[in-house]
C-alpha positions in Angstrom: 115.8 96.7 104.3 115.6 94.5 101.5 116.9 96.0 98.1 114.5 95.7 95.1 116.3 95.1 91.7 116.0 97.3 88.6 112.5 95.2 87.4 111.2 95.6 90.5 111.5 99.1 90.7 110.3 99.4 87.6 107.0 97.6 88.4 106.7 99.8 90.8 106.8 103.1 88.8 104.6 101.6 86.4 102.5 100.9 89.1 102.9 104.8 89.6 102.2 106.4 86.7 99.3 104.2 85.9 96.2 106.2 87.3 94.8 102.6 88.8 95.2 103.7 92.4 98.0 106.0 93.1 97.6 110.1 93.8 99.4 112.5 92.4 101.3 113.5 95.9 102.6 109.9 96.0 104.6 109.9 92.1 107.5 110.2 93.1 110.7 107.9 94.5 108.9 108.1 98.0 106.2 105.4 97.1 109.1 102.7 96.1 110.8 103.3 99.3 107.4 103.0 101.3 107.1 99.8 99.7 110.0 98.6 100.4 109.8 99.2 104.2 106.2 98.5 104.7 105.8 95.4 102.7 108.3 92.8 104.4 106.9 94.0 108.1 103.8 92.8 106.3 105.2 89.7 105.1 107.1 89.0 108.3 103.4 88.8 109.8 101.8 86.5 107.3 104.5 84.4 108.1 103.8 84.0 111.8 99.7 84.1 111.0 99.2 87.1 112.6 97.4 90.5 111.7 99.6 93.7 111.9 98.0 97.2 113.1 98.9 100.4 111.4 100.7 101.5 114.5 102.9 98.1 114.2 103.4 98.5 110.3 104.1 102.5 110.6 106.5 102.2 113.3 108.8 105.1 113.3 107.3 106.7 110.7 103.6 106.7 112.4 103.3 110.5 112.1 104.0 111.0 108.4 102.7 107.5 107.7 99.3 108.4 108.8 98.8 110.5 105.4 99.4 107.9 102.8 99.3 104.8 104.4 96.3 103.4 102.9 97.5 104.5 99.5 100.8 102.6 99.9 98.6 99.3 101.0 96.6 99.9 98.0 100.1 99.9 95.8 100.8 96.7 98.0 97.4 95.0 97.1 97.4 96.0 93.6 101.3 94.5 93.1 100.2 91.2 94.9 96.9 91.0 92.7 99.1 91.3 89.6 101.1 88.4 90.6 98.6 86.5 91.3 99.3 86.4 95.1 97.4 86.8 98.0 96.2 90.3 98.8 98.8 91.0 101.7 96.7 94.1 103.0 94.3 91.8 104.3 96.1 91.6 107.2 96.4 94.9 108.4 94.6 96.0 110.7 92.8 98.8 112.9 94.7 99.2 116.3 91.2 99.8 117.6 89.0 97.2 116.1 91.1 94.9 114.5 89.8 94.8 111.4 90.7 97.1 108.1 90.5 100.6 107.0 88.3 101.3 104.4 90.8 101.6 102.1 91.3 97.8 102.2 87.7 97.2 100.8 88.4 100.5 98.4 91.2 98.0 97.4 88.4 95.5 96.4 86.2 97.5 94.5 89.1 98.8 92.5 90.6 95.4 91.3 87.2 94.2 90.6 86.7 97.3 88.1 90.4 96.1 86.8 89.7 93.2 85.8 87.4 89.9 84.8 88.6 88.1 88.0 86.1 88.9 90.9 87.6 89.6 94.0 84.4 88.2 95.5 82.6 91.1 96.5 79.2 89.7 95.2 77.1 86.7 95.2 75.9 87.6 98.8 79.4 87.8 100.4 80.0 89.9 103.2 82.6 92.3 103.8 83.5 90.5 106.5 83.3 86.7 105.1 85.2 88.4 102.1 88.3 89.5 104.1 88.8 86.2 106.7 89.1 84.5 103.4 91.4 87.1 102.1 93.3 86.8 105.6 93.3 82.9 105.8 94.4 83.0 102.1 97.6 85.6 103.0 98.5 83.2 106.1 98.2 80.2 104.0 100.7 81.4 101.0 104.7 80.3 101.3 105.9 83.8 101.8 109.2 82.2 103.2 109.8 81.1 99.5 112.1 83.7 97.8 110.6 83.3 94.8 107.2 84.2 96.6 108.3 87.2 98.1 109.6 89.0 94.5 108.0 91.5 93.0 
């Protein structure tokens, strides 16, 4: 598991203690180490252009993971937004359906409230549009670049 440096860390907990996304039962050291296991299974995907289920990203963590997972892809999303990357929970995905939780498009609505960039949830795009551009975009980004993968 990749190490994350002081700064990133800190992101993180700002990231925390910020009221944008993140519940009160996730404040804690927990959410940084989430992060740091769920994010580079994520990555590791985008890099072979595939979509990862929550079973695949959970792994051995699938029973606890189950009751902040979306949360922690919400963290995910919002960190990537902030950098100006490609939204990274675009590509995970229902093991029954295949396409995301709900908490993927909550992810939307709550970056287009953050900010003056839209996230292109209006002018007659569709959910569905909206996130195999979000998915194309996350396949498309050099995530084998070290610089790319920093927080």
């Amino acid at each position: 598991m990749k190490k994350y440096s002081e700064r990133e860390i800190e992101v993180l907990k700002e990231l925390v203690d910020s009221d944008e996304i993140i519940s009160p039962r996730l404040r804690d050291d927990t959410l940084v180490e989430k992060v740091q296991i769920f994010r580079p299974r994520i990555i590791d995907a985008a890099q072979r252009n595939e979509v990862i289920t929550y079973s695949e990203l959970t792994g051995d963590f699938r029973d606890l993971a189950w009751q902040y997972i979306g949360e922690v892809l919400q963290v995910i999303g919002l960190i990537e937004y902030k950098m100006g990357r490609p939204l990274l929970p675009a590509i995970v995905v229902s093991d029954r359906n295949q396409t995301p939780g709900v908490d993927y498009f909550s992810l939307i609505g709550k970056l287009n409230d953050l900010s003056e960039r839209n996230i292109e949830l209006s002018n007659g795009c569709t959910h569905n549009s909206m996130w195999e551009k979000h998915k194309l975009d996350v396949w498309n980004y050099d995530w084998g670049n070290q610089n790319n993968r920093q927080l």
